[in-house]
C-alpha positions in Angstrom: -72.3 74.7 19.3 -71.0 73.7 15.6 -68.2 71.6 14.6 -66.6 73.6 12.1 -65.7 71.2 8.8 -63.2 71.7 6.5 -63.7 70.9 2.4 -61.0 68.4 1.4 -60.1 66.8 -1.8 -57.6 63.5 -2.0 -55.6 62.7 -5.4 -53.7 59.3 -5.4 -52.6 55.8 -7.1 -55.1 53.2 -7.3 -52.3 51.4 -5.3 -53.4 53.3 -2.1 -57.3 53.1 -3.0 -58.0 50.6 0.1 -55.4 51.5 2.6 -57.4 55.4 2.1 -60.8 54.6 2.5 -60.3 51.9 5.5 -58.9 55.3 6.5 -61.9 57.1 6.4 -64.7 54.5 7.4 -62.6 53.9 10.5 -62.6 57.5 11.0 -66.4 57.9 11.3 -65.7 61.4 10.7 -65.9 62.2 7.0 -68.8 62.8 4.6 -67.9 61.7 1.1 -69.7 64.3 -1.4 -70.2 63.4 -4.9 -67.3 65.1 -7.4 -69.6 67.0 -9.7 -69.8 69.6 -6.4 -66.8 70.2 -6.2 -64.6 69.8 -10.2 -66.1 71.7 -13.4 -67.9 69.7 -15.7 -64.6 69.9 -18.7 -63.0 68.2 -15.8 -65.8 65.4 -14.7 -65.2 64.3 -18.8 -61.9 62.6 -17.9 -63.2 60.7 -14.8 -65.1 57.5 -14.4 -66.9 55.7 -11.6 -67.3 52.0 -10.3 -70.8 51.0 -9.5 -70.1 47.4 -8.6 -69.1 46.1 -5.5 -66.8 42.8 -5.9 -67.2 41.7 -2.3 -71.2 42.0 -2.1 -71.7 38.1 -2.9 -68.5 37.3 -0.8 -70.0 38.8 1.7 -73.8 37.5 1.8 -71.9 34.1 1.6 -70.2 35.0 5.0 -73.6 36.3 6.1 -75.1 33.2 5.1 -72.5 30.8 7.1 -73.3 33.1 10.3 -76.9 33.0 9.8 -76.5 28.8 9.2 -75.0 28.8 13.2 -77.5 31.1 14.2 -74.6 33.9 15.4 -74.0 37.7 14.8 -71.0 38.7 13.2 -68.6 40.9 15.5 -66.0 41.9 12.5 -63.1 43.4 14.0 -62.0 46.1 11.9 -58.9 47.0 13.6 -57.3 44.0 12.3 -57.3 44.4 9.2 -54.4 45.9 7.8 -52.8 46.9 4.2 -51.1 45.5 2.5 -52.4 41.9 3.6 -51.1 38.4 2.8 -55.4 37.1 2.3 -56.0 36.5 -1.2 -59.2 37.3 -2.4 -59.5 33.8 -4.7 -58.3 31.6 -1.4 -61.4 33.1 0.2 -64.0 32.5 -2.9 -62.6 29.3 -2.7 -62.9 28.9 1.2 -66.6 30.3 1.6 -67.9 28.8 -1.5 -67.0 25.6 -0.2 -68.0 26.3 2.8 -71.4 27.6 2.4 -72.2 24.2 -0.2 -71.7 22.0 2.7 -73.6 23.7 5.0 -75.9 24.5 2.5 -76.4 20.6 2.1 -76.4 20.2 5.5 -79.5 22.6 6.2 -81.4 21.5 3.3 -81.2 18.1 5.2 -82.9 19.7 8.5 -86.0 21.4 6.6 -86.4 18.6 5.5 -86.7 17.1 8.6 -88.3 19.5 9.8 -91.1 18.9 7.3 -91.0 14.9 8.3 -91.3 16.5 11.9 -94.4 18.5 11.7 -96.0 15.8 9.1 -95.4 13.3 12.1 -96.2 15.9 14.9 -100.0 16.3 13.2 -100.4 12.6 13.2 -99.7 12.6 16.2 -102.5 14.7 17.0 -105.1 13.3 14.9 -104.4 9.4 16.5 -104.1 10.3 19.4 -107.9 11.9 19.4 -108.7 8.5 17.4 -108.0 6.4 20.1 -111.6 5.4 21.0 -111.8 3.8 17.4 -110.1 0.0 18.3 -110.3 -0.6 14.5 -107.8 -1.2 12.3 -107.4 1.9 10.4 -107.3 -0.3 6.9 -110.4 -1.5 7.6 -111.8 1.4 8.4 -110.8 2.9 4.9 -112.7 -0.3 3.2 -116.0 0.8 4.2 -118.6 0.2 1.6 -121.9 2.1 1.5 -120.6 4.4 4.3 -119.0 7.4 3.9 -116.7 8.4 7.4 -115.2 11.9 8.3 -113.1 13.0 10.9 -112.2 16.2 12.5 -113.1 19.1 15.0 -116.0 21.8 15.7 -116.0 24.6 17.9 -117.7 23.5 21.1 -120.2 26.5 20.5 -121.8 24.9 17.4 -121.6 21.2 18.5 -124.9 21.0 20.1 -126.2 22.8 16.8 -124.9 20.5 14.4 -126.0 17.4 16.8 -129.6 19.1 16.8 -129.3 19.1 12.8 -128.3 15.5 12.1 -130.0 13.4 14.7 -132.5 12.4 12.4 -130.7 11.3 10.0 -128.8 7.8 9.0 -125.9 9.8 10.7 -124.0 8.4 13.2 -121.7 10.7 14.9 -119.0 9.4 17.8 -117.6 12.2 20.1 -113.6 11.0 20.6 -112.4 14.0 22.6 -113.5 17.3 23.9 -111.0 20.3 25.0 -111.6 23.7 26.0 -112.3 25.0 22.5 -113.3 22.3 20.0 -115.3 18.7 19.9 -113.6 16.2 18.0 -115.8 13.7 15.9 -115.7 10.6 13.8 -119.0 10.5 11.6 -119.9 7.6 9.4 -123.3 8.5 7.3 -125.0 6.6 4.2 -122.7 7.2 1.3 -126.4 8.8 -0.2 -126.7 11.3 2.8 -125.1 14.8 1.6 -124.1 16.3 4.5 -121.2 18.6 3.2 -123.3 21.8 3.2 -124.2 20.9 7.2 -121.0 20.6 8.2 -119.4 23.5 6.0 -122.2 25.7 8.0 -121.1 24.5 11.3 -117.3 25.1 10.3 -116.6 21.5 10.7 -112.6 21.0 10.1 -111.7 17.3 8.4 -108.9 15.8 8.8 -107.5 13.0 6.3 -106.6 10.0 8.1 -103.1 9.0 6.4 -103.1 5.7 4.6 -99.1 4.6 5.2 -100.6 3.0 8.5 -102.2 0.0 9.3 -103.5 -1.2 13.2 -105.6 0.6 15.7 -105.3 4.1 16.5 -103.2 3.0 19.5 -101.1 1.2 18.0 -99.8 3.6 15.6 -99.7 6.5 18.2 -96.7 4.1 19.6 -95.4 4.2 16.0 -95.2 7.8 15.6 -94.0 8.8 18.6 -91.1 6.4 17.9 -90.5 7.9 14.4 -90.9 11.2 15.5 -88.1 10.8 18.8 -85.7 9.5 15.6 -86.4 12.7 13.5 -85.7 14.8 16.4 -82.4 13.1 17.3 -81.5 13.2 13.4 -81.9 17.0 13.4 -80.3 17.7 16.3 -77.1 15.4 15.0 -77.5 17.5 11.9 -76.9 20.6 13.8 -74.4 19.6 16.0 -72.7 18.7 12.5 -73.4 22.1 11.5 -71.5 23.6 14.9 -68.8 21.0 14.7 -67.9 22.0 11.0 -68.1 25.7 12.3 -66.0 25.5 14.7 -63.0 23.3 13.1 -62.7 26.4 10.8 -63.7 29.1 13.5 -60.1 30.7 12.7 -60.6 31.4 9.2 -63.9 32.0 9.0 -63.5 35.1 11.7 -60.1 36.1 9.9 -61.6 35.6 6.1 -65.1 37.7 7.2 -63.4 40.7 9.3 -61.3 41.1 6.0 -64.4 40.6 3.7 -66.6 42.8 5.5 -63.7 45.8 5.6 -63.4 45.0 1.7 -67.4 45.4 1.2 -67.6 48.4 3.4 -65.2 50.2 1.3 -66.2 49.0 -1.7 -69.6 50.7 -1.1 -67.5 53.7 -0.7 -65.4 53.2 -4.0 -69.3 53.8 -5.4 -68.9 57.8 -4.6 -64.9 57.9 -5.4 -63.6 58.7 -9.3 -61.2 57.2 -11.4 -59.1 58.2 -14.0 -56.2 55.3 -15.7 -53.9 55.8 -12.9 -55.3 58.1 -10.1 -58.8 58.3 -8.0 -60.1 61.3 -6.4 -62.4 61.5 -3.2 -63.5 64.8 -1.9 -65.5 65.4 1.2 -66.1 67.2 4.6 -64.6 66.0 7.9 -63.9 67.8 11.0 -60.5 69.7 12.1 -59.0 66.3 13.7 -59.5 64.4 10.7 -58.5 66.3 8.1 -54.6 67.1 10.6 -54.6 63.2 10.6 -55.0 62.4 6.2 -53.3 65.6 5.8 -50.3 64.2 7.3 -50.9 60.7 6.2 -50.8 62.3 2.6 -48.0 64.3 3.4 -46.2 61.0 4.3 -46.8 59.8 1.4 -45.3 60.3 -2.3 -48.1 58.9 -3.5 -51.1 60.8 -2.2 -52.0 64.7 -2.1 -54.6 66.6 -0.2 -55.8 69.8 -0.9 -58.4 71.7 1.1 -61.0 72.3 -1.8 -64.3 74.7 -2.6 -67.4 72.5 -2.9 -70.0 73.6 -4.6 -72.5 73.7 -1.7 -73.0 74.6 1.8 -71.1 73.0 4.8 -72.9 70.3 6.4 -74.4 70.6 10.2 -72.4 68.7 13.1 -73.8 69.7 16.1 -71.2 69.0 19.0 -72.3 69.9 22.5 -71.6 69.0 25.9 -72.7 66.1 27.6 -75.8 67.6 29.3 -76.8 70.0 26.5 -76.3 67.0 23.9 -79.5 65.4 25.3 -81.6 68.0 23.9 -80.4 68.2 20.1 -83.5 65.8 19.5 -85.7 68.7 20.5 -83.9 71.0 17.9 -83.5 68.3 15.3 -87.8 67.7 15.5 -87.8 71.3 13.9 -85.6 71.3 11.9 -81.4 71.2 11.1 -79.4 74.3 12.0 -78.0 75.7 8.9 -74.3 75.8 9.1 -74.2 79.9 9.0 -76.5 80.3 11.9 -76.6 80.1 15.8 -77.0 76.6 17.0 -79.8 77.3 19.7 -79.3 74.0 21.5 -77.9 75.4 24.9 -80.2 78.2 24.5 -83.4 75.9 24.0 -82.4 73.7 26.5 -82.1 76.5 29.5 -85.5 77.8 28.3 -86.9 74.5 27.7 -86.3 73.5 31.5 -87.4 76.9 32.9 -90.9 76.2 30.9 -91.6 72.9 31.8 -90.7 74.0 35.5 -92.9 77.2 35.7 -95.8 75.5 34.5 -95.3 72.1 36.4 -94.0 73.4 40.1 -94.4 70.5 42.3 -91.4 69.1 44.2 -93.5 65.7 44.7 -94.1 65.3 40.9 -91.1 66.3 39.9 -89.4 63.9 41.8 -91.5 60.9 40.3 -90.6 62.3 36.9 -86.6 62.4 38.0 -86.8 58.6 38.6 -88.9 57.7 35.9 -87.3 59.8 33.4 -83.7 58.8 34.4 -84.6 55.3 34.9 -85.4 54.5 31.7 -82.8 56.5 30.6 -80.5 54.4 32.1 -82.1 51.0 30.4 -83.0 52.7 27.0 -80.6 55.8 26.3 -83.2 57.9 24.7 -82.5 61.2 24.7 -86.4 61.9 25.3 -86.4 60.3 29.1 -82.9 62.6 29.9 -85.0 65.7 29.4 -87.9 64.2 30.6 -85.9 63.5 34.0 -84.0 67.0 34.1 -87.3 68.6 33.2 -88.4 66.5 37.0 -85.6 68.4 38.6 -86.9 72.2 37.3 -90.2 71.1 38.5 -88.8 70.1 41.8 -87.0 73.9 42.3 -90.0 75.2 41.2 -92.0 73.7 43.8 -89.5 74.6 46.0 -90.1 78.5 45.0 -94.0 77.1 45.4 -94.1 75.6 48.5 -95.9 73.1 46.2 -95.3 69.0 47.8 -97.6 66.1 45.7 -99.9 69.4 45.5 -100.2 69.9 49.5 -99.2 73.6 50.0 -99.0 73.7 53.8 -95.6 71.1 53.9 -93.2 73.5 52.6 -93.0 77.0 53.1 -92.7 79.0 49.5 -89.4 80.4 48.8 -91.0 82.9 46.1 -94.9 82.6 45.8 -97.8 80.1 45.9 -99.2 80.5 42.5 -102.9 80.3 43.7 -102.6 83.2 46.7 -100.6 85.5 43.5 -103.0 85.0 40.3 -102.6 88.4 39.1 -98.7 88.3 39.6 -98.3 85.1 38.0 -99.8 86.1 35.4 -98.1 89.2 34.9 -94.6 88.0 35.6 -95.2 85.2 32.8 -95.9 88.5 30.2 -92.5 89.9 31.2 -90.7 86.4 30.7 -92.3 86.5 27.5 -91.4 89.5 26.7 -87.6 88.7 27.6 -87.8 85.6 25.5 -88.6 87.0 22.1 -86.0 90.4 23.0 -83.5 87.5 22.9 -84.3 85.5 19.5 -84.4 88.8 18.1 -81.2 89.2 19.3 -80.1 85.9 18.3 -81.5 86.9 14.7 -79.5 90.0 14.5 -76.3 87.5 15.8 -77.1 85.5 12.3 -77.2 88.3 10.4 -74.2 90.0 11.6 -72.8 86.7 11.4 -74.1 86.2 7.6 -73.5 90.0 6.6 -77.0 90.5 5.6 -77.0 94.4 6.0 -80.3 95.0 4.7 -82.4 92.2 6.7 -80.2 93.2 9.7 -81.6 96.9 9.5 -85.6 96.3 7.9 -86.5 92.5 9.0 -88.7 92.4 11.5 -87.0 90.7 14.0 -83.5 92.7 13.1 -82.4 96.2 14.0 -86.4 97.9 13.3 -87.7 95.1 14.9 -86.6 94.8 18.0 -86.5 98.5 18.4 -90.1 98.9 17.2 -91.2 96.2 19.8 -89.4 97.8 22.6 -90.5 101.3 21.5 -94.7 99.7 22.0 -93.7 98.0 25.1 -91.9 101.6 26.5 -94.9 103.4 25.5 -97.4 101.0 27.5 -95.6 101.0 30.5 -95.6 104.9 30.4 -99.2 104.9 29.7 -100.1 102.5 32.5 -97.3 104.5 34.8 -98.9 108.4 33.6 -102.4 108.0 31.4 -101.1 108.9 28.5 -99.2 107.7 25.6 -95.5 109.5 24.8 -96.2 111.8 21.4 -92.3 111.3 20.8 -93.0 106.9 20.9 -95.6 107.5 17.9 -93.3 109.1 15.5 -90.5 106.4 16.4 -93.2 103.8 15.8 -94.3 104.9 12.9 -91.2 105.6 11.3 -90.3 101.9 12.3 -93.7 100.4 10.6 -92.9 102.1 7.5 -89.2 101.1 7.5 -90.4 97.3 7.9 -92.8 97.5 5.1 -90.5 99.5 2.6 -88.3 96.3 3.3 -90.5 93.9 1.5 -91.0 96.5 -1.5 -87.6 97.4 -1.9 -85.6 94.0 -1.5 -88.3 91.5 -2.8 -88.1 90.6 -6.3 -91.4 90.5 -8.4 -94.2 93.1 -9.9 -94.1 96.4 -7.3 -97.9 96.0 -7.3 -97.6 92.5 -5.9 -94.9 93.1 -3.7 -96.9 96.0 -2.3 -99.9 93.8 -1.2 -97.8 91.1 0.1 -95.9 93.2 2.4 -98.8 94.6 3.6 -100.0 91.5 4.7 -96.5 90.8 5.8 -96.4 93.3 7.9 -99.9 93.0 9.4 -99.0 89.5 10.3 -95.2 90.7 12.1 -97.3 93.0 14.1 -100.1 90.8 15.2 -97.1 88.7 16.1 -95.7 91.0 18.8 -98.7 91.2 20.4 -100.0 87.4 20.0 -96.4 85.7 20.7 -96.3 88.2 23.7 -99.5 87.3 24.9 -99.2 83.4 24.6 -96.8 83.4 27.3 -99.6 83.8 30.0 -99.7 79.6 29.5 -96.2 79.8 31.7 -98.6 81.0 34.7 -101.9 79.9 33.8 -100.5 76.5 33.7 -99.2 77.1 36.8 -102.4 78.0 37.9 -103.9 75.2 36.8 -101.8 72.4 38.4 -102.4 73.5 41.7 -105.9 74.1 40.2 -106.6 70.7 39.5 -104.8 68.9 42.8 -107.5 71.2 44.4 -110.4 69.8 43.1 -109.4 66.1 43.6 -108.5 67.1 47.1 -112.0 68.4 47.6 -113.3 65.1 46.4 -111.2 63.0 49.0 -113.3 65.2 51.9 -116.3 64.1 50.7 -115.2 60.7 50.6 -117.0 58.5 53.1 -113.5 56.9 54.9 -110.1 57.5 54.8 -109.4 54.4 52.3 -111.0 56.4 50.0 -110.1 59.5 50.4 -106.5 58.2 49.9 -107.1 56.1 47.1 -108.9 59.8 45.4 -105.8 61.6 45.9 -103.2 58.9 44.6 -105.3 58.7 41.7 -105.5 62.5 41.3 -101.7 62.8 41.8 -101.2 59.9 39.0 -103.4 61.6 36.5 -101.9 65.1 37.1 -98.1 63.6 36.4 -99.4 61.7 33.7 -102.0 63.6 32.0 -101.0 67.2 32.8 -97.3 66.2 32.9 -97.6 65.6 28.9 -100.1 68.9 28.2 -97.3 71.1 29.8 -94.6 68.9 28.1 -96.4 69.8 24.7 -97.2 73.6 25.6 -93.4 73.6 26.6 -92.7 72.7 23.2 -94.8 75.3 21.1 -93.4 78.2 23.2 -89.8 77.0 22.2 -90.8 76.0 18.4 -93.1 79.2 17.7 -92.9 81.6 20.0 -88.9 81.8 19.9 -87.5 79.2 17.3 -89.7 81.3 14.1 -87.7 84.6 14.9 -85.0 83.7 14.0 -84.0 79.9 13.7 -84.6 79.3 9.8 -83.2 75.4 10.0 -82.9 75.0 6.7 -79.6 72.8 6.9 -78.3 69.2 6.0 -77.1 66.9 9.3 -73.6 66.0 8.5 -73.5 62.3 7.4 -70.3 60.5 7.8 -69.4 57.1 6.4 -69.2 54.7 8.5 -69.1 50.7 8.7 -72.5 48.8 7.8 -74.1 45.3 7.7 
């Protein structure tokens, strides 16, 4: 069902600006609508609004302080009250201040950090040098020689080594790991061997020139420079938590205020001003709009007025528990408009009754239960609710079946076994069909009731002539098929219907008669191919049915022809998982059209805006 929301417009002192909108945002119940829907434009002359946000840079400080411990902000809202003793300069002050030091203080560990990973890759390098026992400064005095150092992929090692043996080339393996071959190369300072190496994607490495000793020796260096950064950095943040937490009291009680402030601040962006007064308008809910009424009422300073606005009322679809689940489902199609029927409980009856026709297996409709609510439980996503309810119709289904992880000689059928009943299946599914799209032409004729459209009630095809041309066909059939021959009195009705649909097109349509002519032709050819088709495509309920017990057939005629029982086992849990899997999601889809265009297109037009309330953000 909708919520039904009521316009409203407040008037008040500037003095009541913030103790208003924390109303509201706490709330979570009111849309704020822009004022040119709702005042004339002489009036929106006089007014002005406020596009800047004084608390935004407060508040990224605050943000920034958070971010700087590495915690998430819990602001408690409720808190904060109006009037308040908080000064908004005392807190400039505070964060400013604040932020610098451990602004400093972080600046200090990237730097660090830097030192860290400079170290940490020196590391690496001497300790792959450590076959070289020469001094590293003499090493870098090399005349006549030219030396590099670095890694290959072990893939093109032997390559390269087949490439340069012949050469004044000496190369020195130092260490080998799964991936690369690490090398120290000295060649004649003549030898150009750039474009070898570059071929055999040879990576070089620099050996730093701050050190001096063997390879060893400086490893014990490092290592010893690189335990003092680490300690340093974690003194640093320690710091950083100790300074945090000497002001832990302020900081909570400055940023619950801060955020509040910027929250509504945001809001002030949609609220107009004149010298002395602003004005807010909006949609809220019944609730809502008893509570500011009589906060207003309370107060000299502040009058609400329920108001016209300029546009239609908002959607807020409010359901019960169970039937709230499947509002996604109607939401993928498309909003209710606020002056129709919210199909919701309708969908979700026929939604379940689908799924379970076609998927009638008390076995895999359990697995689906447990999956479905299971992740459910861990996720909250509305998909795996109806994806374990829909388990549940498939389990009474195969209860009516007699249908158990497809074995049909467990259980003894309630109703029918699908296979053994083809031609009833089949037939049954028609009238379901047919019973379906009587009822969202009903639903149709509800809305326009509902919307006192006269005209579309009597003409539209899925109104008054509709409905009464599609029963007239269907009577006429079934007294054909009962007596060979179809009622003379039926083709009048029917063609008095066909004309009344067309005329509806001509006569109510604005544009050229010629064009309107030709397009409700067409219009009407496609309403009637309709009956038949939409009619038609709901053979899928029992063909689908069909077809699971169908297919658990054929994999069980594979495990007989399996060679032991191993396999034959191993075949039909297999088949089961790729019938719950595979055909689970085909029938989950086909569930879907039938809902969406078989019964949503008659009369669900969806054409409306979700209601949006304000509400507190990061």
């Amino acid at each position: 069902m909708q919520e039904r929301l009521k316009p409203f417009t407040i008037i008040s002192t500037k003095t009541e600006l913030e103790k208003i909108s924390k109303r509201i945002i706490d709330s979570q119940s009111v849309e704020v609508i822009p004022l040119e829907k709702v005042l004339d434009e002489s009036l929106l002359e006089r007014i002005k609004k406020d596009n800047v946000n004084p608390f935004q840079e407060i508040y990224e400080n605050f943000r920034n302080i958070y971010e700087f411990v590495e915690k998430n902000p819990e602001p408690k809202t409720w808190e904060v009250s109006f009037p308040t003793k908080i000064k908004k300069d005392e807190i400039i002050e505070f964060s400013k201040n604040l932020t610098d030091e451990l602004h400093t203080l972080s600046e200090r560990i990237s730097k660090l950090k830097e030192e860290e990973k400079y170290l940490e890759n020196n590391l690496n390098l001497f300790d792959k040098l450590q076959k070289i026992q020469l001094d590293v400064k003499n090493i870098q005095k090399i005349q006549n020689l030219k030396y590099k150092v670095g890694k290959i992929s072990s893939m093109y090692y032997e390559r390269l080594f087949n490439s340069i043996k012949n050469e004044d080339i000496l190369v020195l393996k130092l260490n080998e790991d799964k991936d690369f071959v690490w090398l120290f190369i000295v060649y004649d300072s003549n030898e150009d061997i750039e474009k070898t190496l570059s071929i055999a994607n040879f990576v070089e490495y620099e050996i730093p020139k701050n050190y001096s000793g063997t390879p060893s020796d400086i490893l014990k260096t490092i290592q010893d420079q690189l335990k003092a950064v680490k300690y340093e950095i974690e003194i640093i943040e320690m710091s950083i938590k100790k300074l945090f937490y000497e002001k832990r009291r302020y900081i909570y009680e400055y940023s619950d205020y801060v955020f509040v402030m910027k929250n509504i601040y945001d809001l002030v962006q949609n609220i107009s001003f004149t010298e002395d007064f602003f004005i807010i308008s909006g949609w809220t809910d019944q609730a809502t709009y008893s509570k500011l009424f009589h906060y207003c009422n309370s107060n000299d300073y502040s009058l609400l007025i329920e108001c016209s606005i300029k546009e239609k009322q908002p959607t807020l679809l409010k359901n019960r528990s169970f039937f709230k689940h499947f509002e996604f489902i109607v939401k993928m199609f498309s909003t209710p408009s606020s002056d129709e029927i919210d199909p919701t409980p309708i969908i979700s009856i026929l939604f379940l009754f689908f799924f379970g026709m076609m998927f009638g297996d008390i076995g895999h409709g359990l697995v689906l239960t447990l999956l479905g609510f299971l992740i459910y439980k861990k996720s909250k996503s509305d998909l795996f609710y109806v994806l374990g309810a829909s388990g549940i119709s498939s389990m009474i289904f195969g209860t009516l079946y007699g249908s158990f992880f497809g074995f049909e000689n467990i259980i003894k059928p309630l109703w029918k076994r699908p296979m053994d009943n083809i031609n009833y299946f089949l037939l049954t599914s028609i009238y379901f069909g047919i019973a379906v799209i009587t009822l969202a032409m009903i639903l149709n004729i509800f809305n326009k009731i509902k919307n006192k459209q006269t005209f579309e009630l009597l003409f539209d095809p899925n109104g008054l002539s509709g409905i009464a041309f599609y029963w007239i066909v269907l009577g006429g059939i079934f007294y054909y098929m009962r007596n060979g021959a179809f009622p003379k009195i039926s083709i009048g009705f029917i063609v008095a219907l066909i004309v009344a649909i067309y005329l509806n097109g001509i006569i109510f349509e604005k544009g050229k008669l010629s064009e309107k002519a030709v397009q409700s032709f067409f219009e009407l050819f496609e309403s009637l191919l309709g009956y038949l088709s939409n009619t038609l495509s709901f053979i899928r309920l029992g063909a689908f049915a069909l077809n699971h017990a169908g297919l658990f057939l054929a994999f069980y005629m594979m495990s007989q022809m399996a060679s032991n029982s191993v396999v034959s086992f191993v075949i039909l849990l297999l088949g089961n998982i790729l019938i719950i899997g595979l055909e689970g999601l085909v029938v989950f889809i086909q569930t879907l059209r039938l809902d969406y265009y078989e019964f949503f297109t008659r009369f669900f037009k969806g054409n409306g805006k979700e209601f949006n309330p304000v509400k507190y953000k990061f």
